[in-house]
N, CA, C and O of each residue as an XYZ file, in Angstrom:
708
protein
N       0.837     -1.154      0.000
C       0.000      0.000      0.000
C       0.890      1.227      0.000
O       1.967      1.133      0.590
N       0.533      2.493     -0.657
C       1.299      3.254     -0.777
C       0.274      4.710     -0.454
O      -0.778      5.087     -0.970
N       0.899      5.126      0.339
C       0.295      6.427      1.375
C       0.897      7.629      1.030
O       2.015      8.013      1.373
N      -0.005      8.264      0.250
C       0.668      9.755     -0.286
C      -0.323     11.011      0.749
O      -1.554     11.014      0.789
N       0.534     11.943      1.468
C       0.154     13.033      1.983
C       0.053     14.548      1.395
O       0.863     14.808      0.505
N      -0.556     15.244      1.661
C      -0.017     16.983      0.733
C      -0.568     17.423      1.951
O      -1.286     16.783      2.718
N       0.093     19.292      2.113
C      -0.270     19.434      3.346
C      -0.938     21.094      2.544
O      -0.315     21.996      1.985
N      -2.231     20.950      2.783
C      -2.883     22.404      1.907
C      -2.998     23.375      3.330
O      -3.650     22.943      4.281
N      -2.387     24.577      3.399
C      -3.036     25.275      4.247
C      -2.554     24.731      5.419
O      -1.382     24.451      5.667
N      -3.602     24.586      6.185
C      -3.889     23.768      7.734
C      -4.514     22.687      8.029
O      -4.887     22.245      9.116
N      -4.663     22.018      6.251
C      -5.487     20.943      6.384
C      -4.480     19.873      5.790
O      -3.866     20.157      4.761
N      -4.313     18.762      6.356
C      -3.524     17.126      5.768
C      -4.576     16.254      5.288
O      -5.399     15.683      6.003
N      -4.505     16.203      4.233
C      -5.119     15.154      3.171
C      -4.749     14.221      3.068
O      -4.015     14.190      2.080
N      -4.845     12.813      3.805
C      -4.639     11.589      3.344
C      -5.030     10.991      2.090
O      -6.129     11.211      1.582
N      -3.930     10.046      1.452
C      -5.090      9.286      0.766
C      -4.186      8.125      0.247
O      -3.009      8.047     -0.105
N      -5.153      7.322      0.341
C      -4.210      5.797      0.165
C      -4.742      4.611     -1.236
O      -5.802      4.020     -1.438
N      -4.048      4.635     -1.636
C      -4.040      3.549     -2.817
C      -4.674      2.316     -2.443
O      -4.405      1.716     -1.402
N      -5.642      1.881     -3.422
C      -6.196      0.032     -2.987
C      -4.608     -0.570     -3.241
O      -3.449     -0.185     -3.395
N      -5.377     -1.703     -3.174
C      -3.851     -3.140     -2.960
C      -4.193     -3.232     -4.243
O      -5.184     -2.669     -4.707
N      -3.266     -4.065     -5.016
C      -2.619     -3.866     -6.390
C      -3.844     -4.828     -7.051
O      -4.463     -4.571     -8.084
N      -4.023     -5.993     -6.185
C      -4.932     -6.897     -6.583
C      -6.369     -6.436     -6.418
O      -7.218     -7.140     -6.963
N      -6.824     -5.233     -5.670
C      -8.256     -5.459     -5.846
C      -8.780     -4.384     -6.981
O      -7.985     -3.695     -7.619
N      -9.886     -4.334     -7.118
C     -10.479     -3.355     -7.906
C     -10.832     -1.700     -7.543
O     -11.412     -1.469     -6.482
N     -10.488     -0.636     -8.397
C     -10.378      0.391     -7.590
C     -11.968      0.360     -7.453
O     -12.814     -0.286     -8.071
N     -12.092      1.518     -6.165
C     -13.111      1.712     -5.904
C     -13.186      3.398     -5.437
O     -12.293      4.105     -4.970
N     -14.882      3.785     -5.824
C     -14.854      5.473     -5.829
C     -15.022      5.631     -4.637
O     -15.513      4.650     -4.079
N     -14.793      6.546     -3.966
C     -14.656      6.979     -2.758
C     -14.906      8.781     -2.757
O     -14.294      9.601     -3.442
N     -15.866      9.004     -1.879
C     -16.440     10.272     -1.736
C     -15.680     11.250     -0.404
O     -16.069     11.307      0.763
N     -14.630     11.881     -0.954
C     -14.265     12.964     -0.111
C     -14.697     14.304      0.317
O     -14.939     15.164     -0.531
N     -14.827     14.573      1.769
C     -15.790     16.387      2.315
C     -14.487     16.320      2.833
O     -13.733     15.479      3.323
N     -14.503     18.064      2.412
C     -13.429     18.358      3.192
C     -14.284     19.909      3.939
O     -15.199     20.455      3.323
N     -13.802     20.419      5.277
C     -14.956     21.344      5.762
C     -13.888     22.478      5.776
O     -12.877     22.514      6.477
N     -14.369     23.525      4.737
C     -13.246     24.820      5.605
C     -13.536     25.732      6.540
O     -14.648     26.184      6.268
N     -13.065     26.272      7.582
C     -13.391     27.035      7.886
C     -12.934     28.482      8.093
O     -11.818     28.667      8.579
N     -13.881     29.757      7.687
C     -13.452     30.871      7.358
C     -13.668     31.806      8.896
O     -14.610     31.736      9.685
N     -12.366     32.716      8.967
C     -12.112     32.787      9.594
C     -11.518     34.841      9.864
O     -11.592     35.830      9.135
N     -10.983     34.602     11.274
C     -10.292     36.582     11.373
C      -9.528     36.314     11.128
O      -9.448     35.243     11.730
N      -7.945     36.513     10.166
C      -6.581     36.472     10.435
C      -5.969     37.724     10.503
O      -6.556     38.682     10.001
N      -4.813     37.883     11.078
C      -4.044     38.834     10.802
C      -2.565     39.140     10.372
O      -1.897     39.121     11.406
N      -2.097     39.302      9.735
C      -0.864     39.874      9.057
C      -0.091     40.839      9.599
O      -0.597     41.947      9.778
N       1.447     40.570     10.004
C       2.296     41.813     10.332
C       3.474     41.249      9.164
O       3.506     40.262      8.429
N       4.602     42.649      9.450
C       5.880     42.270      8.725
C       6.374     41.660      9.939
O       6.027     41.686     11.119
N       7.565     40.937      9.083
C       8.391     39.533     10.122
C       9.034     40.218     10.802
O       8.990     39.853     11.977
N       9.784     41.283     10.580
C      10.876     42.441     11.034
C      11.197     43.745     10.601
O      11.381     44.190      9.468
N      11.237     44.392     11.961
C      11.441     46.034     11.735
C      12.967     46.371     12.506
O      13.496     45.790     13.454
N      13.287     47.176     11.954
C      14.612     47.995     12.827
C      14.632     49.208     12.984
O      14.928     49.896     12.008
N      14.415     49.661     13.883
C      13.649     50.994     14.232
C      14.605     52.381     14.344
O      14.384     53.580     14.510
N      15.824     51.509     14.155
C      17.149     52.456     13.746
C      18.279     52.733     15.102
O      18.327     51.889     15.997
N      18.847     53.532     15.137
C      19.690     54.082     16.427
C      19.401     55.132     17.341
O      18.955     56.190     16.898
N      19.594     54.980     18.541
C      18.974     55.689     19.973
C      19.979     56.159     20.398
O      21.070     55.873     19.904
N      19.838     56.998     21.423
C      20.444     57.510     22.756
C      20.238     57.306     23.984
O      19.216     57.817     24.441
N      21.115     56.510     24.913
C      20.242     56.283     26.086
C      19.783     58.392     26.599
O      20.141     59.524     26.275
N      18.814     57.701     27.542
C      18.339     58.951     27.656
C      17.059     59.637     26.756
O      16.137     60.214     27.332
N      17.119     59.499     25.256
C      16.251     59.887     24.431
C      15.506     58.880     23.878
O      15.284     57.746     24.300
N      15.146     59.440     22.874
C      13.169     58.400     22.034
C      13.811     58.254     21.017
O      14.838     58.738     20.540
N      12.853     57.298     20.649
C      13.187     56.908     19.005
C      12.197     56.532     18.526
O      11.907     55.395     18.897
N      11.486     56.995     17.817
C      10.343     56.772     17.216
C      10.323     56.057     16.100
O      11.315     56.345     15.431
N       9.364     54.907     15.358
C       9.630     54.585     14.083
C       8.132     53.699     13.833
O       7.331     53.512     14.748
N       7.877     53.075     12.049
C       7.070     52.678     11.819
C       7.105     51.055     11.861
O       8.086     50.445     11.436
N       5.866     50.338     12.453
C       5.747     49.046     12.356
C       5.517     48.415     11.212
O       5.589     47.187     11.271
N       5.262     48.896     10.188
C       4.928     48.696      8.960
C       3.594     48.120      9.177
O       3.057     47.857     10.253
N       3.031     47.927      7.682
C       1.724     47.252      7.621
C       1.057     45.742      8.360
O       1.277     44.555      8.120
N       0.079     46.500      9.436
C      -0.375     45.209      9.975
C      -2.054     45.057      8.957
O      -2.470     46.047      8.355
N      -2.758     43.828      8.926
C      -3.765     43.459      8.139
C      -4.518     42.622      8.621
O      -4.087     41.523      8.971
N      -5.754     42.954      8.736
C      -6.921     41.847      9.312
C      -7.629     41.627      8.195
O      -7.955     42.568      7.471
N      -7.953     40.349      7.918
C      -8.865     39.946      7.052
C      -9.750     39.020      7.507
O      -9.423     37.901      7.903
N     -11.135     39.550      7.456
C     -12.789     38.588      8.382
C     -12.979     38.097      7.349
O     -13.412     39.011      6.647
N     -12.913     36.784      6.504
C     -13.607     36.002      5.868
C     -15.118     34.888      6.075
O     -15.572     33.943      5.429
N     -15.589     35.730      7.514
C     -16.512     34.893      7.745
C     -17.672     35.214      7.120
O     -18.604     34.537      7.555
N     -17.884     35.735      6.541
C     -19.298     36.176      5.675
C     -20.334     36.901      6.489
O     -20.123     37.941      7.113
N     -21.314     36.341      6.429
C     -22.496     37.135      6.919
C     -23.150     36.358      8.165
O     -24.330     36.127      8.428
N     -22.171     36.097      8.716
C     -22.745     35.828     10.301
C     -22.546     36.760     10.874
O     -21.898     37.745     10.520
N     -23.293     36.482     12.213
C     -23.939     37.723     13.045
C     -23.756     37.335     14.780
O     -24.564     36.539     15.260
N     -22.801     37.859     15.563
C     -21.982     39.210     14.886
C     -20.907     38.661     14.269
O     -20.408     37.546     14.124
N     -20.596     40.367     13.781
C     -19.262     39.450     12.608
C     -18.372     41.391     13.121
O     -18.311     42.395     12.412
N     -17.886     41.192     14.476
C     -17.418     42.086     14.988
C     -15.423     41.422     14.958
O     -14.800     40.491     14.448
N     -15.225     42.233     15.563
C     -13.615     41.875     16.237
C     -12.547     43.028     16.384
O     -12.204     43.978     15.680
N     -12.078     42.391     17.925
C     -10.609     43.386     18.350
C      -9.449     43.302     18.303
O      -8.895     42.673     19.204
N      -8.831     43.764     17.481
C      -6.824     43.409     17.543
C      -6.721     43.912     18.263
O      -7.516     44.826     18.481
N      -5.456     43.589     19.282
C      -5.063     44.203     20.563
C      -3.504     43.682     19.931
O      -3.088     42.840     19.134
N      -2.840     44.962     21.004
C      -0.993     44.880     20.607
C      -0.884     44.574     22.175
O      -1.588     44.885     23.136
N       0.522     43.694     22.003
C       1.280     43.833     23.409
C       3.026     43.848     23.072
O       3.448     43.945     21.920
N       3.628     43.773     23.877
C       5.074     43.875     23.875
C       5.749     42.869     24.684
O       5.002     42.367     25.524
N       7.377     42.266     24.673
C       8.014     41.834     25.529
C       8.594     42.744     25.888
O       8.422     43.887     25.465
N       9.594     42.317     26.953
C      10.975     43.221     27.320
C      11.836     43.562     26.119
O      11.745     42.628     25.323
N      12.601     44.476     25.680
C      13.715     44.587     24.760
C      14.949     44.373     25.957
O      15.177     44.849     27.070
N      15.616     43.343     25.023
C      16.962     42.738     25.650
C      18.405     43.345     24.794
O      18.459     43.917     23.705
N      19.128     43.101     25.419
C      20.785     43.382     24.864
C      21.438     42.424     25.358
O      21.551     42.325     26.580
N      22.030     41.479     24.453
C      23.066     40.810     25.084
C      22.476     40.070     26.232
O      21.260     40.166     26.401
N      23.089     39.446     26.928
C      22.456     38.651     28.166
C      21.555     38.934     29.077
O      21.429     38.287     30.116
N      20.806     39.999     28.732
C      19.917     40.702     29.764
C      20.652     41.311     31.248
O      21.840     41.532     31.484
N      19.616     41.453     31.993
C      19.976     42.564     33.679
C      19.472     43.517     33.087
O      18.881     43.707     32.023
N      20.005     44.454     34.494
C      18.661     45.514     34.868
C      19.423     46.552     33.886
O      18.644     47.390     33.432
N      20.756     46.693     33.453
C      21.318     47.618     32.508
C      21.270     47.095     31.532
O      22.247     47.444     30.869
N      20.479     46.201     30.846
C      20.818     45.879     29.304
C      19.150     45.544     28.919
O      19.059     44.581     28.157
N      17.984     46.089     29.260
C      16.842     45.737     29.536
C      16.195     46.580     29.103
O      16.494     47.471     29.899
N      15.100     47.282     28.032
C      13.705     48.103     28.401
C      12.471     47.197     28.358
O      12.142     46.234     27.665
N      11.799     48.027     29.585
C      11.361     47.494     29.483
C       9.745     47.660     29.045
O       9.449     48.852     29.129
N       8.646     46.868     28.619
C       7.418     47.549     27.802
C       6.331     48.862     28.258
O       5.408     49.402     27.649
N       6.702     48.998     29.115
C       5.910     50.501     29.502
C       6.711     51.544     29.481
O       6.413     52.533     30.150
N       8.154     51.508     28.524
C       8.961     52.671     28.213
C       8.545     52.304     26.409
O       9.429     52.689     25.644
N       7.393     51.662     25.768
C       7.313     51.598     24.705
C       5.826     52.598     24.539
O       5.313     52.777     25.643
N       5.182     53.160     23.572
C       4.331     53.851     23.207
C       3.788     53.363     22.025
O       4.482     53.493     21.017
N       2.870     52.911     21.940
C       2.260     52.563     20.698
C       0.800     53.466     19.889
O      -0.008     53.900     20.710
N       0.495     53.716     18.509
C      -0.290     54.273     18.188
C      -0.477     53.395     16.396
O       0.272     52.984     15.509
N      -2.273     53.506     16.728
C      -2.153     52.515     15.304
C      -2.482     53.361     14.302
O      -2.582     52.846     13.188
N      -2.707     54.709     14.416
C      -2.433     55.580     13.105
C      -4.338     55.046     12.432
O      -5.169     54.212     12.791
N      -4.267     56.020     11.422
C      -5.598     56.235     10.388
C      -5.699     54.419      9.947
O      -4.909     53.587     10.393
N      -6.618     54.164      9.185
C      -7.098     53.328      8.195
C      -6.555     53.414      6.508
O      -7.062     54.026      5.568
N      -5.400     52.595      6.556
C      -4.493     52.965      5.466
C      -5.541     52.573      4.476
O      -5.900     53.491      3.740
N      -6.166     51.304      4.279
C      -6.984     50.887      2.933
C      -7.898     49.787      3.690
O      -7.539     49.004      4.569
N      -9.340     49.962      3.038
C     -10.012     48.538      3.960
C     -10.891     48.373      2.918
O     -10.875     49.292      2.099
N     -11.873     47.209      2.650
C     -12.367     46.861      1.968
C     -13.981     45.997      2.878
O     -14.146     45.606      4.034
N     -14.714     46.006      1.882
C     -15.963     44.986      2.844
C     -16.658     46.866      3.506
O     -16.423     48.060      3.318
N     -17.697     45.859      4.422
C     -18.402     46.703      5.011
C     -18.000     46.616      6.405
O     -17.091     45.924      6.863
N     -19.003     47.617      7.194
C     -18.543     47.726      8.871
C     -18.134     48.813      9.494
O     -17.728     49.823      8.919
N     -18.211     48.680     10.550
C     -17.590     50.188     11.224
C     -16.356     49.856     11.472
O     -16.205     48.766     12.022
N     -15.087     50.696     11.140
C     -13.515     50.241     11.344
C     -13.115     51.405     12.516
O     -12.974     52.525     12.025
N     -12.986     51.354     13.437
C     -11.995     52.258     14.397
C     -10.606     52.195     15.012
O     -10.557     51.355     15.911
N      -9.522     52.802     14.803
C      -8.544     52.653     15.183
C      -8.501     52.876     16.710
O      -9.357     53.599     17.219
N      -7.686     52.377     17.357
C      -7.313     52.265     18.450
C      -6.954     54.027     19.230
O      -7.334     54.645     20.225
N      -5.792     54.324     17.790
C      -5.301     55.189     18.645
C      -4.799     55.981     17.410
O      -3.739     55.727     16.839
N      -5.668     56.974     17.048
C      -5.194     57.434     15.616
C      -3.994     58.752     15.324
O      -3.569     59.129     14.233
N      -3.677     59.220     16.569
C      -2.310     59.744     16.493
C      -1.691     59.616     17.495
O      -1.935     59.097     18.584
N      -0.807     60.154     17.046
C       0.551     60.105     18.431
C      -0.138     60.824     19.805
O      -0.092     60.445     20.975
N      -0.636     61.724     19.348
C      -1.461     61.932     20.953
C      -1.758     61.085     21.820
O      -1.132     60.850     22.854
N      -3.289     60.295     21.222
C      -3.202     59.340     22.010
C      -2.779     58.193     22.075
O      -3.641     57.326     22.218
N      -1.094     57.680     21.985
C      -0.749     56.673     21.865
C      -0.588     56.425     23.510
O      -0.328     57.203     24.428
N      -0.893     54.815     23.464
C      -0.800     54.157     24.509
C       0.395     53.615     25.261
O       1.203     53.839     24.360
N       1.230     53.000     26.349
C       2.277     52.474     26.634
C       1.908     51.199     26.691
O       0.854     51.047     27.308
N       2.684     49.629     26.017
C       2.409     48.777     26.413
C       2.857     47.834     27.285
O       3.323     46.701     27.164
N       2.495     48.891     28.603
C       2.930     47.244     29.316
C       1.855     46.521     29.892
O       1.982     45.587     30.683
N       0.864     46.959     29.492
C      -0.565     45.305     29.732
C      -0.782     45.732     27.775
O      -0.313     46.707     27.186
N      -1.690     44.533     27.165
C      -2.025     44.859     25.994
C      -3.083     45.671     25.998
O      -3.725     45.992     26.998
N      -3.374     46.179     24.348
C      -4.113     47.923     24.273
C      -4.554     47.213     23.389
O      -4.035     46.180     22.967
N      -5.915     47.894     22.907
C      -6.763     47.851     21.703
C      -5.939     48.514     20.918
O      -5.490     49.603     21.276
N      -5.549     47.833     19.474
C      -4.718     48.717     18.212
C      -6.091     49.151     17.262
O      -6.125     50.311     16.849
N      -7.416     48.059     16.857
C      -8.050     48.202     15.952
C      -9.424     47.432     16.610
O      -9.550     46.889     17.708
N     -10.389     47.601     15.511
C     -11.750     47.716     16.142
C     -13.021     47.445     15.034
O     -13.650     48.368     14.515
N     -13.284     45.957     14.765
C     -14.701     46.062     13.798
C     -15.584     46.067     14.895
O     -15.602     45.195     15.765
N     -16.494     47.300     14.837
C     -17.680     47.568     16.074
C     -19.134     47.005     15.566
O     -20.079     46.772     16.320
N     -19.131     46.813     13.988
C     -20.648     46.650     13.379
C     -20.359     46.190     11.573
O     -19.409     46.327     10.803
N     -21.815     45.567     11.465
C     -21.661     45.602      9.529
C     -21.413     43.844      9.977
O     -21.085     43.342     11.052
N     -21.637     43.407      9.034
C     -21.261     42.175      8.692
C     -20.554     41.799      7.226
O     -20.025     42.676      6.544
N     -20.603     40.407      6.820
C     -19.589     40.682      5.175
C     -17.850     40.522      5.665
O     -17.152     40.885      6.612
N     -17.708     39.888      4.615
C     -16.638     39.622      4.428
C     -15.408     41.230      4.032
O     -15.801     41.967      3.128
N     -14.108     41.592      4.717
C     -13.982     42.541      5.312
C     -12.057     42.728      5.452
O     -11.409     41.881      6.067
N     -11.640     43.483      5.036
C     -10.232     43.476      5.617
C     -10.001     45.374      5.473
O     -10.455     46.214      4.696
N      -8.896     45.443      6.875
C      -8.480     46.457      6.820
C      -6.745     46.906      6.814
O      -6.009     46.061      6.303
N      -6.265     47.822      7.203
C      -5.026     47.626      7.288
C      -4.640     49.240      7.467
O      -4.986     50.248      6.851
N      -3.646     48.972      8.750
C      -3.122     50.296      9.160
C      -1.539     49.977      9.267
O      -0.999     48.875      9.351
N      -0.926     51.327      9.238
C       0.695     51.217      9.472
C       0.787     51.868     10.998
O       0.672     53.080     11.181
N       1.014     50.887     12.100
C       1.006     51.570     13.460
C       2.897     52.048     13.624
O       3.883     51.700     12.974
N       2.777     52.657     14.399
C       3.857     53.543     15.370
C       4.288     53.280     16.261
O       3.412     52.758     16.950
N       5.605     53.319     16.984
C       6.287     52.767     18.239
C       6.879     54.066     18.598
O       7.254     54.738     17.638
N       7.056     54.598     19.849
C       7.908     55.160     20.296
C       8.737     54.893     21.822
O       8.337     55.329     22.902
N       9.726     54.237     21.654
C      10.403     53.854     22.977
C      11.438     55.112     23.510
O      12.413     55.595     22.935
N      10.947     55.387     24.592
C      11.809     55.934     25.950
C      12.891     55.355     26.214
O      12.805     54.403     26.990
N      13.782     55.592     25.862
C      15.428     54.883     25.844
C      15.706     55.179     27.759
O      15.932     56.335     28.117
N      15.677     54.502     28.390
C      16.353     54.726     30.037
C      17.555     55.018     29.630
O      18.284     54.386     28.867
N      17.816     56.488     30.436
C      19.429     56.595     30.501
C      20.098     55.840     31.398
O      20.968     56.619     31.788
N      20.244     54.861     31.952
C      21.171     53.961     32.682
C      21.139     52.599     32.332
O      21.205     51.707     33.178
N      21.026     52.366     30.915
C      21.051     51.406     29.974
C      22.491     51.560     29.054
O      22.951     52.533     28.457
N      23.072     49.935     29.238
C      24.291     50.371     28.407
C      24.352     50.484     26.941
O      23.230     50.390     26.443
N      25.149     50.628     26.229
C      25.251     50.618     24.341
C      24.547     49.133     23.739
O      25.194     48.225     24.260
N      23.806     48.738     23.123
C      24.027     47.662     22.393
C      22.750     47.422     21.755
O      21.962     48.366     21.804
N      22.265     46.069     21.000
C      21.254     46.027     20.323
C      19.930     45.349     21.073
O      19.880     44.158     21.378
N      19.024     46.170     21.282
C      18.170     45.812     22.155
C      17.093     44.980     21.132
O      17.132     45.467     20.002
N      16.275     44.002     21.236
C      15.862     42.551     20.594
C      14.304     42.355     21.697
O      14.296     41.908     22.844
N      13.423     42.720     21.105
C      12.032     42.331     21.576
C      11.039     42.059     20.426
O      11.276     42.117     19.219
N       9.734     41.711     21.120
C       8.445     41.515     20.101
C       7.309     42.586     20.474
O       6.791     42.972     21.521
N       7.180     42.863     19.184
C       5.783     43.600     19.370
C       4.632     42.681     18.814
O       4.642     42.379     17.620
N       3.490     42.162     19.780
C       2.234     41.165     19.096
C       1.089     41.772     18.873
O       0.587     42.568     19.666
N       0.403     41.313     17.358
C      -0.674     41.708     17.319
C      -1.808     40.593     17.440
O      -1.485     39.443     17.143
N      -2.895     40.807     17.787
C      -3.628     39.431     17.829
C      -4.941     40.237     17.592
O      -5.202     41.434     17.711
N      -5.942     38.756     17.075
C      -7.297     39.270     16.558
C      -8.152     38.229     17.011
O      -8.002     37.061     16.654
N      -9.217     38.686     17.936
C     -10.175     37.790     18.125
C     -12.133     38.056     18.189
O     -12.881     37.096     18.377
């Protein structure tokens, strides 16, 4: 018997060959998809060079939600951002920032498509948030339909002046539920 796999997506498709000797036979395959919120960031940003002591502001690039669930009801949802620590080198209390010296803002509604009410979190630097618990970045409040939006959010980290030189290494998460 010979067992061939393909792996589509998130779904594994078995399927196995009769024995050489018998007769093929038809066989009725369902496969169920299900549609869903996802969201999209870039893999990596470098937000450039700091000063301890001073800010550094820069762009996260394009994050993207796409609701493919159609016309169920509700057909709402919240991205929320959070942060780790930024590390240097082996970590301690001098090689460390940590996420409530970060500022986040998710800026206007770069392009969206579908229906719904879209609200940003935090549409300028004014009111950008600090993350050290997670913040609402984005916001379907109403509308149903299939739906994607997409904003370019903002970071601004507070460099501690009693932090030494080096390359500080954290995550910024977005999630959609």
């Amino acid at each position: 018997m010979r067992l061939v796999a393909a792996l589509l997506g998130a779904f594994l498709i078995l399927v196995t060959a009769p024995p050489a000797h018998a007769a093929p036979a038809a066989r009725t395959l369902r496969l169920s998809l299900t549609a869903g919120v996802d969201i999209t960031v870039p893999a990596a940003v470098n937000l450039g060079t700091g000063f301890t002591g001073g800010t550094l502001t820069g762009s996260l690039g394009i994050v993207e939600v796409r609701d493919s669930r159609g016309p169920v009801n509700p057909n709402t949802w919240v991205a929320t951002v959070s942060a780790s620590v930024f590390v240097a080198g082996g970590g301690g209390a001098l090689r460390t920032i940590a996420p409530g010296q970060l500022s986040y803002w998710s800026g206007p509604t770069v392009r969206s498509t579908g229906g719904g009410v879209l609200a940003p979190g935090q549409l300028s630097s004014t009111q950008a948030v600090t993350l050290n618990v997670a913040r609402e970045a984005f916001r379907k409040s109403s509308g149903n339909g299939n739906n994607e939006v997409r904003w370019t959010p903002n970071i601004r980290v507070a460099i501690p002046s009693n932090v030494v030189a080096g390359t500080y290494t954290g995550t910024v998460t977005h999630s959609v539920a």
